[in-house]
MARMAR-459417 format. One record per atom (N, C-alpha, C): residue in one letter; x, y, z. Coordinates in steps of 0.2 Angstrom, whole numbers, plus 5000, padded with zeros to 4 digits. Example, Ala and Ser with C-alpha at 12.3 -4.5 7.8 and 13.67 -1.06 7.14 Angstrom:
2
A506649725039A506249785039A506649845039S506449895035S506849955036S506450005039
***
This chain:
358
X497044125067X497544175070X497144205076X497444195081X497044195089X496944305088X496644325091X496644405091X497044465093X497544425099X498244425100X498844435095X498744385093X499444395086X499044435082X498444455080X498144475074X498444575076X498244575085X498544635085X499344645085X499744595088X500344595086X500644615078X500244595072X500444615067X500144695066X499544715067X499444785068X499944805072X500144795079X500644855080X501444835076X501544785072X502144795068X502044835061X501344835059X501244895054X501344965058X501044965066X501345045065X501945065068X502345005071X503045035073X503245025067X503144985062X503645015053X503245065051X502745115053X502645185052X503045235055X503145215062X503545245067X504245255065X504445215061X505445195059X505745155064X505245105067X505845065072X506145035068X506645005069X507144965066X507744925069X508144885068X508544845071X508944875074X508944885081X509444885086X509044975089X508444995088X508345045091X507945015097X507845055102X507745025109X507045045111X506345025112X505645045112X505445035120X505345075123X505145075129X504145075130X503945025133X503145035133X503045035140X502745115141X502445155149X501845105149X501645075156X501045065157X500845045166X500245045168X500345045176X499745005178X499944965184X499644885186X499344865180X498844855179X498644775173X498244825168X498244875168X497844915162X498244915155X497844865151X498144865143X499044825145X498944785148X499444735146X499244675142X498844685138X498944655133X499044685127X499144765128X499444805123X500144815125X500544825130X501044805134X501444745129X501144695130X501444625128X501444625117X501044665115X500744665109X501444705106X501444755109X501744815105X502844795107X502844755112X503444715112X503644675109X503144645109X503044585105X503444595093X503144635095X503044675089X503944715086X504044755093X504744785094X505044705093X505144675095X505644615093X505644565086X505244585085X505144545078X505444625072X505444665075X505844705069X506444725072X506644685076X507544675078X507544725082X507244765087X507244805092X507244785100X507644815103X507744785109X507244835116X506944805120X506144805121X506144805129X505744855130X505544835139X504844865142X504644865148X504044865150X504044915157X504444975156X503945015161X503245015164X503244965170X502444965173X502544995179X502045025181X502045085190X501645065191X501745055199X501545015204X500845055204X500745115203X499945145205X499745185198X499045185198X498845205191X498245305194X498245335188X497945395189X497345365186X496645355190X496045355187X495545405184X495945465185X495645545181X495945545175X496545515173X496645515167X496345515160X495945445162X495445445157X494545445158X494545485162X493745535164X493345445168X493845385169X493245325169X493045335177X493145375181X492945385187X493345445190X492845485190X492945555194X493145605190X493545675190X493545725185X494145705181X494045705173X494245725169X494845775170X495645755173X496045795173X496645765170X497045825168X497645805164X498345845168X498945805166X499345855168X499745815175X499545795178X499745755184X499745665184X500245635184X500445575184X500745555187X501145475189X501145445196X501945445192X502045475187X502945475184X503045545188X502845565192X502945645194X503645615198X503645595202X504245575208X504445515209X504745485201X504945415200X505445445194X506145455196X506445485191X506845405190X507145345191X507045285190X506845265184X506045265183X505745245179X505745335173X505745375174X505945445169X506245415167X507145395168X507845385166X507745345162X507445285162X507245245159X506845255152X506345285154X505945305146X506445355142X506845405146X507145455143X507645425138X507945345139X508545305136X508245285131X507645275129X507345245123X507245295117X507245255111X507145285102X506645325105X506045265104X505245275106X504945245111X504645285115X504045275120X503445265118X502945185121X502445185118X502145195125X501645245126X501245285132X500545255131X500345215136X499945165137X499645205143X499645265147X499245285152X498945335151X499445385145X499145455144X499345525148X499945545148X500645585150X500145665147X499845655141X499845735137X499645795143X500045835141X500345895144X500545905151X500845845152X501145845158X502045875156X502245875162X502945905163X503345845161X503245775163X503545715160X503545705155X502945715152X503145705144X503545745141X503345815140X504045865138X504545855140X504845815146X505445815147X505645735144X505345675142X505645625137X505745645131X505245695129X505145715123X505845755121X506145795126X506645865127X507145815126X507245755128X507745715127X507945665120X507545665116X507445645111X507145595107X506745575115X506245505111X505645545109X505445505103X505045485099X504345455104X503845485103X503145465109X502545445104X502345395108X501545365105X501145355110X500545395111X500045365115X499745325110X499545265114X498945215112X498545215117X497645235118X497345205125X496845195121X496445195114X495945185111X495845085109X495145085109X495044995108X495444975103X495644915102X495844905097X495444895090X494944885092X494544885081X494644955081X494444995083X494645085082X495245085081X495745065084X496345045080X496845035074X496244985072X496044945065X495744995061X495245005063X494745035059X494945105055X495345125062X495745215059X496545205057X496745155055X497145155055X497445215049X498145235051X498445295048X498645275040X498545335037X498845315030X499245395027X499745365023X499945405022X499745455017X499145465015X498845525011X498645555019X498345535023X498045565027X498745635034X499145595031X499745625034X499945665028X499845685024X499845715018X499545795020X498745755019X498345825020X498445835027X498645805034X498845845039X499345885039X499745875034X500445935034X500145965031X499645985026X499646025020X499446075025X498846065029X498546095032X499046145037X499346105041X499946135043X500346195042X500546165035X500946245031X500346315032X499646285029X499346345028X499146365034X499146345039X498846375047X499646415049X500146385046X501046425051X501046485043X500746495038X500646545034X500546605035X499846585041X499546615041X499246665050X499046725050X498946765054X498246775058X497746745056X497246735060X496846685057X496446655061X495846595060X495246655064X494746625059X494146645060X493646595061X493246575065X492746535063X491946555066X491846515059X490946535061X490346475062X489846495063X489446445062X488746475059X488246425058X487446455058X486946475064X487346425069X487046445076X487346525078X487646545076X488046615079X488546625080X489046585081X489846585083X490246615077X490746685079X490946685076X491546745080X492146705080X492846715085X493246695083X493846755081X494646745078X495046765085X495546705082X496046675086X496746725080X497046745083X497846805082X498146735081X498446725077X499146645079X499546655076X500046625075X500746635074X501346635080X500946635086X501546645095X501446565096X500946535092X501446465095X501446425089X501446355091X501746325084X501046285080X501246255076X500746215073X500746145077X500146095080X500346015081X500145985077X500345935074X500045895071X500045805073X499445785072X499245725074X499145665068X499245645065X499245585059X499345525062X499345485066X499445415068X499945375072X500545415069X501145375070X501645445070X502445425073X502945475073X503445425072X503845485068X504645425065X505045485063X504945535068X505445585069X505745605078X506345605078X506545615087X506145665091X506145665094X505545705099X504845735097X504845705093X503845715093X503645675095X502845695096X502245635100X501745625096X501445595095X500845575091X500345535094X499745515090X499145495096X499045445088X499045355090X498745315087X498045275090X497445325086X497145345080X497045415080X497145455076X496945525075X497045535068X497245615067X497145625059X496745715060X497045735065X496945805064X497545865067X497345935069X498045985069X497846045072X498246055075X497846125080X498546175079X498446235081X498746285083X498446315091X498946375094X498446405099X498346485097X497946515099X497846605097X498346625102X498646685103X498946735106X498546715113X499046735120X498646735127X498046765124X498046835124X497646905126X497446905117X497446845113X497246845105X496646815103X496246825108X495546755107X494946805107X494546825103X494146875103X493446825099X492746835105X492146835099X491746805103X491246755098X490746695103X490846635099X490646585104X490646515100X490046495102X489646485096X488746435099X488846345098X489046325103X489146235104X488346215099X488346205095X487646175093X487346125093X486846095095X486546045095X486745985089X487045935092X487445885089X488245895089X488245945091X489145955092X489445915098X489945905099X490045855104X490745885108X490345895116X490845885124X491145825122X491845785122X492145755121X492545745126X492845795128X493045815134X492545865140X492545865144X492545785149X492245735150X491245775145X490645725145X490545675141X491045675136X490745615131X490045645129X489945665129X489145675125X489045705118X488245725115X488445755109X487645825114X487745875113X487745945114X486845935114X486445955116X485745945116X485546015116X485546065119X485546135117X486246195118X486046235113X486546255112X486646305119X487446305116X488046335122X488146385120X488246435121X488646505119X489046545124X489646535122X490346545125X490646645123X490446665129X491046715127X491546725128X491846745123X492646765126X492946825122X493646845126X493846935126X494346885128X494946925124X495646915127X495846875130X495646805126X496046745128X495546705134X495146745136X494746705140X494146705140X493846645141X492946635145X492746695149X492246755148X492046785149X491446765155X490846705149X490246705149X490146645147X489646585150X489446545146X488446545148X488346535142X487446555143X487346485139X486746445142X486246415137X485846355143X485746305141X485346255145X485746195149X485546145149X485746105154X486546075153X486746095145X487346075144X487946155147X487546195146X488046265147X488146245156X487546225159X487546235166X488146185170X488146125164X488846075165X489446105164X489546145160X490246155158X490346225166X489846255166X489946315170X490246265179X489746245179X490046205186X490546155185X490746135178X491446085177X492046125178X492146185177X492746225177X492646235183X492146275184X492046305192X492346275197X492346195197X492546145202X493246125204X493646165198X494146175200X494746235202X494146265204X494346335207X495046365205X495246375197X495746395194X495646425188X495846485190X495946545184X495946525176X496546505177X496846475169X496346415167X496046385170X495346345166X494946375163X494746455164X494446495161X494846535154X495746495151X496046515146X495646485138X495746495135X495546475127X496246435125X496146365123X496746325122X496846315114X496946255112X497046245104X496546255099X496546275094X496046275089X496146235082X495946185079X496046165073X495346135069X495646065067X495246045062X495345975062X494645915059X494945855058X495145835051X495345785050X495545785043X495345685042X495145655046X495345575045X494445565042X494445545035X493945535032X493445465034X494045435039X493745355039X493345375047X493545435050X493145435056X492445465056X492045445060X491245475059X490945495066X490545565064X490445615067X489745555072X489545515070X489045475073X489445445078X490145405079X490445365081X490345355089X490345415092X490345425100X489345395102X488845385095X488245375098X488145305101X488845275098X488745175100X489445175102X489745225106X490545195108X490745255112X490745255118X490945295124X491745275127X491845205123X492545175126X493145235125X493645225128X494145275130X494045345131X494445375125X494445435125X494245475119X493945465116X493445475109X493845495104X494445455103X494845505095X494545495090X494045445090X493545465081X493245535082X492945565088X492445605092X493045675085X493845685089X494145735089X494245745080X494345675076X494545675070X494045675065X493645675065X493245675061X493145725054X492945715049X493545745043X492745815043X493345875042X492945925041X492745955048X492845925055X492345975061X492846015064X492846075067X493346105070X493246115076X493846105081X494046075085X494346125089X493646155094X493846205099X493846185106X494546215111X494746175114X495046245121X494846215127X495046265132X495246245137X495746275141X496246255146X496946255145X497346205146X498246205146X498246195139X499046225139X499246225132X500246225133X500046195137X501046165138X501446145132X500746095130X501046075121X501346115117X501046165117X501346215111X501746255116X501846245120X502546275123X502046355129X501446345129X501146415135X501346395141X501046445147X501246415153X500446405157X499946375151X499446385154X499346315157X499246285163X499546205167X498946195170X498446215169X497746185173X497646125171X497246095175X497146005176X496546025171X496146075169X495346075165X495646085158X495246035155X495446035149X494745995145X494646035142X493846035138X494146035130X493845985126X493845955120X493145985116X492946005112X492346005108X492245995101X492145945097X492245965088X491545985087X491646045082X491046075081X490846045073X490246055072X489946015065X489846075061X489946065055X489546125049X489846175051X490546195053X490646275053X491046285047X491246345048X491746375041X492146415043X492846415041X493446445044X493946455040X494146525040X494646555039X495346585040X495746585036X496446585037X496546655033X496646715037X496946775034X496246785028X495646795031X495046795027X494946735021X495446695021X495246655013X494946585018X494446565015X494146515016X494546435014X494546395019X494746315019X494246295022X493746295025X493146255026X492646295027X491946265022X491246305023X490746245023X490446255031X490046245033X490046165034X490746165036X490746075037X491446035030X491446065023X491846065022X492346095018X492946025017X493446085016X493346085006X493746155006X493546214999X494346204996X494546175000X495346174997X495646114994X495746114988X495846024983X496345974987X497046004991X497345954992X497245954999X496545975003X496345945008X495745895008X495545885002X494845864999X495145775000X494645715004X494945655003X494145635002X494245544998X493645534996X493345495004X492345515004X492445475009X491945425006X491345375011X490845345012X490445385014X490045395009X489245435009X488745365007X488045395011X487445325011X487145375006X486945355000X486545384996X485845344995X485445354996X484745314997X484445304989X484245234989X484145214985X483545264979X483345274973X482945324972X482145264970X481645314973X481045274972X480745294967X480445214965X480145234959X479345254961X479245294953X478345304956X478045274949X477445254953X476745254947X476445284944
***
């Protein structure tokens, strides 16, 4: 079996996650020759479960999209003044998003129309590798419920961080693999769920600790520690060494208020992803980096997904290692993991052989 068809059959397991079905209509976004042979895969696939299939490609591509050359910005896309090609994705079940649309005005508006949305821009083994299951969309709902329960997150760590987030002003998202509900979006690989705190609801510090991982925009893992203040929803202060002095001139560079907002906050839940993963794999966008079971996922900039009006192109990702977080003071994660049975999945642990002695 050539590796073409082997992905063909992978995306027909996740469009029957999705609920495509005979005679629903799949539109696949994509621009000049990047991932057309995801393009060809994921059609290929829509027709063999009786769906009728087409190929939105745009003549010019956004290179900051995925940070491969120049800044790391979100929000802005070459669908901005191509209402043609809009019209077109807006007719379909589902849209499969080959360029990465998140928190742009065009996705909300295909979305606002009733398609059903999948980004895919990760390699394919990672693909494979994280593929979505339904216990794992399991515990991302569970978790869901108890964050829309509930009236503040706290989180801490040992390095120092310790900042609660007011929530409840916007909604829960969640991420599990696939979508086979009309107007949501999802991200194929993932496996985790954020919420945002109040504008003026973000009070405390966060200490980025050494092994925690910039994801967004630097792809790195954290060399000395960060420490972020913030008061009312925004970045105060950032103090620390040569990773603080990155983040300070990253935001700065874009001379825009609202990059200094405090954006989603959650948690990973996918057991098959590893917190190593980004040390031998820089490709795409790092959703093993995001999902990783247990790390909490503090994140600054736009927040259009949850419906704010915060639009800035700066959008910084961080999962932190070994923290512990709270929901209305009762603990769901300490110090890396979770405390709560129907969040608990089995994983792969290296246990070292025991030596024997003389």
């Amino acid at each position: 079996m050539s590796a073409q068809s082997s992905f063909v059959d992978l995306c027909i397991e996740e469009l029957t996650l999705c609920g495509v079905k005979e005679g629903e209509t799949v539109a696949v976004l994509s621009q000049l020759d990047e991932r057309i042979d995801y393009a060809d895969a994921f059609m290929a696939a829509a027709v063999k479960l009786g769906a009728t299939t087409y190929n939105v490609r745009l003549p010019e591509a956004s290179t900051g999209l995925l940070g491969d050359s120049g800044a790391w910005t979100v929000g802005a896309t070459p669908l901005a003044n191509n209402q043609a090609a809009m019209d077109s994705l807006k007719r379909a079940d589902l849209v499969i998003d080959l360029m990465f649309l998140l928190f742009s005005k065009e996705q909300l508006e295909i979305q606002e129309a009733g398609a059903r949305m999948l980004l895919c821009v990760e390699p394919i083994d990672n693909l494979s590798r994280l593929f979505p299951t339904s216990d794992q969309r399991r515990r991302v709902e569970v978790s869901e419920e108890l964050i829309a329960k509930a009236s503040t997150l706290r989180f801490t760590n040992a390095a120092g961080s310790d900042v609660t987030y007011k929530i409840g002003s916007y909604p829960v998202m969640t991420e599990y693999g696939y979508t086979d509900q009309p107007g949501r979006w999802d991200h194929w690989p993932a496996g985790f769920l954020f919420t945002g705190g109040a504008d003026d609801g973000v009070d405390g510090k966060v200490v980025v600790d050494r092994g925690d991982i910039i994801i967004t925009p630097f792809k790195k893992f954290v060399d000395e520690p960060v420490e972020i203040t913030i008061s009312s929803g925004r970045i105060d202060d950032i103090r620390g060494g040569s990773d603080a002095e990155l983040l300070r001139d990253y935001i700065g560079g874009f001379d825009d208020e609202k990059a200094y907002g405090i954006s989603h906050i959650g948690w990973g839940c996918n057991e098959k992803a590893r917190w190593s993963g980004l040390a031998n794999d820089r490709r795409s966008i790092g959703m093993e980096s995001r999902a990783f079971y247990g790390n909490t996922l503090f994140s600054t900039g736009p927040n259009q997904e949850l419906g704010g009006d915060n639009d800035t192109q700066c959008h910084i990702d961080i999962p932190m290692r070994n923290c512990s977080v709270w929901l209305d003071d009762e603990p769901v994660i300490v110090d890396g993991e979770f405390v709560i049975d129907d969040l608990k999945a089995q994983r792969t642990t290296f246990a070292p052989p025991s030596q024997s002695r003389s």
